[in-house]
C-alpha positions in Angstrom: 0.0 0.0 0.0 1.5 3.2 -0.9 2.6 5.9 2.0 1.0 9.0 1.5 2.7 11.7 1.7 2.8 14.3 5.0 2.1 17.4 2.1 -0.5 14.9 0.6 -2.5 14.0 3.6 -2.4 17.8 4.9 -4.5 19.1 1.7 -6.3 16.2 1.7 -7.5 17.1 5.5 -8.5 20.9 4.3 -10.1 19.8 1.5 -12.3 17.7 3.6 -13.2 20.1 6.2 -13.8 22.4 3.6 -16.5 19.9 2.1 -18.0 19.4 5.5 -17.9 22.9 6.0 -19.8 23.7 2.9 -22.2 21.5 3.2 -23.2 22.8 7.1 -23.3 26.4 5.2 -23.9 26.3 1.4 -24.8 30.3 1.5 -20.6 30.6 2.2 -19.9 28.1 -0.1 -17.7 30.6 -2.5 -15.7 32.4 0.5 -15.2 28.5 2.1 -13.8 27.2 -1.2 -11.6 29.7 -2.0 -9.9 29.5 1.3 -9.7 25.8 0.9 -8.2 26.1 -3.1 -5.8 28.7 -1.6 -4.8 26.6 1.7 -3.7 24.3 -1.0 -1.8 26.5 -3.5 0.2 27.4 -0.5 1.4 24.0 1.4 2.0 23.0 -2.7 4.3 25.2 -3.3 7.1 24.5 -0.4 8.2 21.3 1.0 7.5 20.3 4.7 10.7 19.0 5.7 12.4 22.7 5.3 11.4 25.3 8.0 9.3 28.1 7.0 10.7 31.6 7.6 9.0 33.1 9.8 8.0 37.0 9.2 6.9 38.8 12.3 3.5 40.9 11.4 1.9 44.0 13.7 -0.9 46.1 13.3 0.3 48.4 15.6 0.4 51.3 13.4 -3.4 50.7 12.4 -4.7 49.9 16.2 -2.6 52.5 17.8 -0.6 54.7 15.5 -3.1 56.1 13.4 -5.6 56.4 16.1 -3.6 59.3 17.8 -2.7 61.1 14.5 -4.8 64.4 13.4 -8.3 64.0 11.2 -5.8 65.3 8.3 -3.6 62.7 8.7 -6.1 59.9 8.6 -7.6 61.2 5.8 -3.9 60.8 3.8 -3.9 57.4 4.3 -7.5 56.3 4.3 -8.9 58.9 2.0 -12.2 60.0 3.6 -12.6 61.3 6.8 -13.1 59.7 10.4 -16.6 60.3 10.3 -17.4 58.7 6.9 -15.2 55.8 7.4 -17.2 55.0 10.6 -20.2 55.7 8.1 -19.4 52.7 5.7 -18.1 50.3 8.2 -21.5 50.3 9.7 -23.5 49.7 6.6 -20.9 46.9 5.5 -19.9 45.4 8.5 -23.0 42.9 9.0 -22.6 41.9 4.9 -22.3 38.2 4.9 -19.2 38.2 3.1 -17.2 38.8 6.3 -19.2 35.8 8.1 -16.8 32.7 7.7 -16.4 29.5 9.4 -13.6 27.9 7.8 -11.2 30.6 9.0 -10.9 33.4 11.2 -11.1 36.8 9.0 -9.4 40.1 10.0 -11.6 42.5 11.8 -14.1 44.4 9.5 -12.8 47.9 10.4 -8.8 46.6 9.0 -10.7 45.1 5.8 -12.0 48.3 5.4 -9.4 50.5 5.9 -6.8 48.2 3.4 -9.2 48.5 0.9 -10.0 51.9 1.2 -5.7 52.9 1.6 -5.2 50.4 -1.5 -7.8 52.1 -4.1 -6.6 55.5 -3.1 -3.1 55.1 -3.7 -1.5 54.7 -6.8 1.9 53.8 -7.8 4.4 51.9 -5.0 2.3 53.1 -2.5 -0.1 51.2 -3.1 1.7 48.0 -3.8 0.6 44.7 -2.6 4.2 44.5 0.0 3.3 47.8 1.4 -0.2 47.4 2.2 0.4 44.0 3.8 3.4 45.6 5.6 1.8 48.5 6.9 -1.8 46.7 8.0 0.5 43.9 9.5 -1.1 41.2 7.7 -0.1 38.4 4.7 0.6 38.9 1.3 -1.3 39.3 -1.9 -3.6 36.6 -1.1 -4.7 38.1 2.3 -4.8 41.7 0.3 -7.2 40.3 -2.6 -9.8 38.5 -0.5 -9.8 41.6 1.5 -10.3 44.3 -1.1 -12.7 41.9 -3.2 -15.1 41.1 -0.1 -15.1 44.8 0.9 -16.1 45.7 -2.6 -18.9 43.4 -2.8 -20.5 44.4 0.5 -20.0 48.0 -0.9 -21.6 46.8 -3.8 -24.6 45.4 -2.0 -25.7 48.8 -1.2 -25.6 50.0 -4.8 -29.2 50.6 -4.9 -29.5 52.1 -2.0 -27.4 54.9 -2.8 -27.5 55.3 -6.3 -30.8 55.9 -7.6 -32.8 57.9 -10.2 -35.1 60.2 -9.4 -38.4 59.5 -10.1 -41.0 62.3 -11.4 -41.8 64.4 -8.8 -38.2 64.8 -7.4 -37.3 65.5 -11.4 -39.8 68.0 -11.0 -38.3 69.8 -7.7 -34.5 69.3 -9.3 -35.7 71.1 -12.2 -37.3 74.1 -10.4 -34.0 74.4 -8.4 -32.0 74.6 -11.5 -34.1 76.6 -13.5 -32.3 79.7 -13.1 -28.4 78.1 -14.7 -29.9 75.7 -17.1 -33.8 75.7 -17.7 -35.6 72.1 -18.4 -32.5 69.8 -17.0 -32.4 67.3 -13.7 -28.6 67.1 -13.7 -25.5 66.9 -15.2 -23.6 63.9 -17.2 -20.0 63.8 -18.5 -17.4 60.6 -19.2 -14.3 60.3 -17.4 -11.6 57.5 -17.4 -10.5 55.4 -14.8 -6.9 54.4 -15.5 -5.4 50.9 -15.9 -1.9 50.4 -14.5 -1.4 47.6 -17.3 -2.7 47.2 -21.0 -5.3 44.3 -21.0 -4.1 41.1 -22.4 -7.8 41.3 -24.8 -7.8 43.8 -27.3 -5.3 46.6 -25.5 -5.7 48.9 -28.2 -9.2 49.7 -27.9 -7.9 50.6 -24.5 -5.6 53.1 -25.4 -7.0 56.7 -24.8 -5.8 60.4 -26.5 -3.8 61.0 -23.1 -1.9 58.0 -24.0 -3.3 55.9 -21.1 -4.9 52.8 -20.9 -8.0 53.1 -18.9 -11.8 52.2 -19.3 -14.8 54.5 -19.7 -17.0 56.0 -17.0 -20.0 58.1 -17.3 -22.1 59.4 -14.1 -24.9 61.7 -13.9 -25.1 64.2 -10.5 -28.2 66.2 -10.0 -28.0 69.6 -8.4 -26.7 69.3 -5.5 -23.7 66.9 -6.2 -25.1 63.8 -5.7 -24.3 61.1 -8.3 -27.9 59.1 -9.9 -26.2 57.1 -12.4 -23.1 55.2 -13.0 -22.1 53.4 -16.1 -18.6 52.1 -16.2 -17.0 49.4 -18.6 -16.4 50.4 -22.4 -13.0 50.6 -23.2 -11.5 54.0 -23.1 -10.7 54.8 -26.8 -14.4 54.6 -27.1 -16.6 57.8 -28.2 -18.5 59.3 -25.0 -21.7 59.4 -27.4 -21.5 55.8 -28.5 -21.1 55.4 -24.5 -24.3 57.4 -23.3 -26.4 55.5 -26.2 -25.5 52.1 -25.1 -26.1 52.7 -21.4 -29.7 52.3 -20.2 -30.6 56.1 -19.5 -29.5 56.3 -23.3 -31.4 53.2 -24.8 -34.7 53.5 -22.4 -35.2 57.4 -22.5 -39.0 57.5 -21.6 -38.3 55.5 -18.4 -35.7 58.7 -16.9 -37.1 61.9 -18.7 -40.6 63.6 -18.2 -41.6 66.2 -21.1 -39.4 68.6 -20.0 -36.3 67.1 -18.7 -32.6 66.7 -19.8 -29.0 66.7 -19.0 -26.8 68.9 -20.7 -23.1 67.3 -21.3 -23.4 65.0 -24.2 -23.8 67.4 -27.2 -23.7 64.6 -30.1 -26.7 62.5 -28.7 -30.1 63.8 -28.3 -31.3 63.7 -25.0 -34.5 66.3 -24.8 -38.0 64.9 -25.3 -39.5 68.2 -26.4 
């Protein structure tokens, strides 16, 4: 009878508690199994018999460092302000995602602040080694899951958040701006979000005027800065017109317009009803 392996048996455990584990909570059957495939991809990847260096990890500087700095200062590395990061963590920190019984996560608040410190860095700063290093915690593994499930509770509250107005707030947007721009509910415009790497599929189509590589955005904001639509996802040598007409405020007009609505930005498309 052949000896299995120490390496072979260990994966052969996780991937067994992951099953049962699974099976006693199907709703966290994504979260479970990618834990499980990357327990694997992990103990595959070094051999057993050689001791494993050890790298000390704190998160000092999160739990007591930044705590003690000024409002500015927290805002540098986390982007929004005290006030609005204890804001989001509320509405995100009872999101399923972060419920887990195959392994401990990190504490909600940490998920939260690595994601927020990675997307609003650019550059080395925002590096996989730095993050991990400066939140105390693994490497890009640890900083993926993180960012990913903090996204997708984000995400969860799209609706809530982002919404259209129906007619009569149209109606009371439109008296407020009747004095700048007559018979409009807000204002649209394309942007680009920028790619730190040319997509392997089709890079050119990428490959803006400002010589980047990005993808297209176009938002809508009524009156008082607040945005009402989002459309992201055309590559960024694409036309802003060609954009608006293939998002759904362009294809399903009559659903987001009353007779005397409109947004001025888009010149090329027509957007007025009257």
């Amino acid at each position: 009878m052949p000896i299995i392996s120490r390496k072979r048996k260990l994966m052969e455990e996780i991937c067994e508690a992951a099953f049962i584990d699974i099976i006693n909570s199907p709703t966290q059957a994504d979260i479970i199994f990618d834990n499980a495939i990357d327990d694997v991809l992990t103990i595959s990847t070094y051999r057993l018999s050689v001791p494993r260096l050890f790298v000390p990890k704190s998160d000092d500087w999160f739990r007591r460092i930044l705590p003690n700095h000024s409002d500015d200062y927290f805002k540098k590395f986390m982007r929004v302000s005290r006030k609005d990061f204890t804001l989001i963590l509320r509405m995100i920190e009872n999101s399923n995602v972060f419920k887990s019984n195959s392994r401990q996560q990190l504490k909600v608040d940490q998920q939260l602040a690595i994601t927020l410190h990675k997307l609003g860095h650019d550059g080395t700063g925002s590096g996989v080694s730095t993050t991990a290093a400066l939140f105390g915690v693994g490497g890009g593994g640890t900083i993926l899951k993180v960012v990913t499930r903090v996204l997708k509770a984000i995400l969860e509250l799209e609706k809530d958040w982002i919404r259209w107005p129906d007619e009569t707030e149209r109606l009371e947007i439109a008296r407020n701006m009747v004095d700048h721009l007559p018979n409009c509910i807000g204002y649209i415009d394309g942007s680009h979000i920028n790619l730190e790497e040319a997509p392997l599929d089709d890079p050119e189509s990428y490959f803006t005027r400002k010589q980047r590589y990005a993808i297209q955005l176009q938002a809508v904001c009524d009156n008082n800065k607040m945005i009402r639509s989002i459309f992201v996802g055309y590559p960024g040598s694409v036309h802003d017109a060609r954009v608006f007409a293939n998002s759904e405020i362009g294809k399903i007009q009559k659903n987001f317009w009353t007779e005397v609505s409109g947004l001025p930005g888009i010149q090329p498309t027509k957007i007025r009803t009257t």
